[in-house]
C-alpha positions as CSV (number, residue, x, y, z in Angstrom):
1,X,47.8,-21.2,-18.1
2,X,50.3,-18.6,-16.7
3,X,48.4,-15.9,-18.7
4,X,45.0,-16.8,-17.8
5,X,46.0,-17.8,-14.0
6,X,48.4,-14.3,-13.4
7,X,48.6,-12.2,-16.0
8,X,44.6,-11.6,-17.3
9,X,43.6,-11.1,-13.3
10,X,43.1,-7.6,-12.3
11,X,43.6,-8.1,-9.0
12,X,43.1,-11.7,-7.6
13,X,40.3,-14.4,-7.9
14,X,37.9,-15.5,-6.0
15,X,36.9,-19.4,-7.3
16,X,38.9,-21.0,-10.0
17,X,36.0,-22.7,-12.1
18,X,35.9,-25.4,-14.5
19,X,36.2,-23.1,-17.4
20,X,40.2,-24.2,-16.5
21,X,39.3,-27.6,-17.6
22,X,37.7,-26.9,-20.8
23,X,39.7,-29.0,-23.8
24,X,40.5,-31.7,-21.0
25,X,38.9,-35.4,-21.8
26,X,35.3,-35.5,-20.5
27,X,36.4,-38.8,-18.3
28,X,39.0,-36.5,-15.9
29,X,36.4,-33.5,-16.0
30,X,33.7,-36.2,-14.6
31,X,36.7,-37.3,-12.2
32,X,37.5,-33.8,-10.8
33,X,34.2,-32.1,-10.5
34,X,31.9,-35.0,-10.6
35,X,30.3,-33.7,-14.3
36,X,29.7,-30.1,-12.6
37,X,30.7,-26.7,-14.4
38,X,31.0,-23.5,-13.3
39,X,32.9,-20.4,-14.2
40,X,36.3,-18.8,-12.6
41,X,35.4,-15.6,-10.8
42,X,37.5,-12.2,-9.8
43,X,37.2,-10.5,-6.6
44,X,35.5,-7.5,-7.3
45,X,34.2,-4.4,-5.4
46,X,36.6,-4.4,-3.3
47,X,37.1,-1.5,-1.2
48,X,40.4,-0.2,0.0
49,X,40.9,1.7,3.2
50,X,41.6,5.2,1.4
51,X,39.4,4.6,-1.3
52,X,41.6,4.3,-4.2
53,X,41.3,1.5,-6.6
54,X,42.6,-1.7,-5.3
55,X,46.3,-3.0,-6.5
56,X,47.8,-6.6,-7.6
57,X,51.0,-6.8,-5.1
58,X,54.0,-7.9,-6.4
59,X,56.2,-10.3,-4.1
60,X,59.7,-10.3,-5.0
61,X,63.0,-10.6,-3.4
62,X,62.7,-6.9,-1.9
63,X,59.5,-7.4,0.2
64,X,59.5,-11.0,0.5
65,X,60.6,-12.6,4.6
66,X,64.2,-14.2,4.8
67,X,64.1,-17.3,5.9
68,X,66.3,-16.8,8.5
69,X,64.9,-15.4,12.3
């Protein structure tokens, strides 16, 4: 799940789709999407203000807030 979820995203996503669900038991498919499917999606074409290509961000301890004010 990490790899699909984190790791095989270019940059972010724009729906998680049912496509997470396939293997699960038809009965909690039924349950969490009434019976519907429909596929994951990426943001794409996205524009950045300088034009160059757009970037995942990384949040880690050097640009993440303290939790202290």
């Amino acid at each position: 799940m990490t790899r699909h979820l984190v790791d095989d995203v270019a940059v972010a996503w724009n729906e998680l789709g049912t496509d997470l669900l396939d293997g699960a038991p038809p009965e909690i498919v039924i349950a969490l999407t009434g019976g519907e499917r429909w596929p994951s999606s990426t943001l794409d074409h996205l524009v950045t203000p300088d034009g160059s290509p757009p970037v995942r961000m990384t949040v880690d301890t050097s640009c993440a807030p303290t939790g202290s004010k």
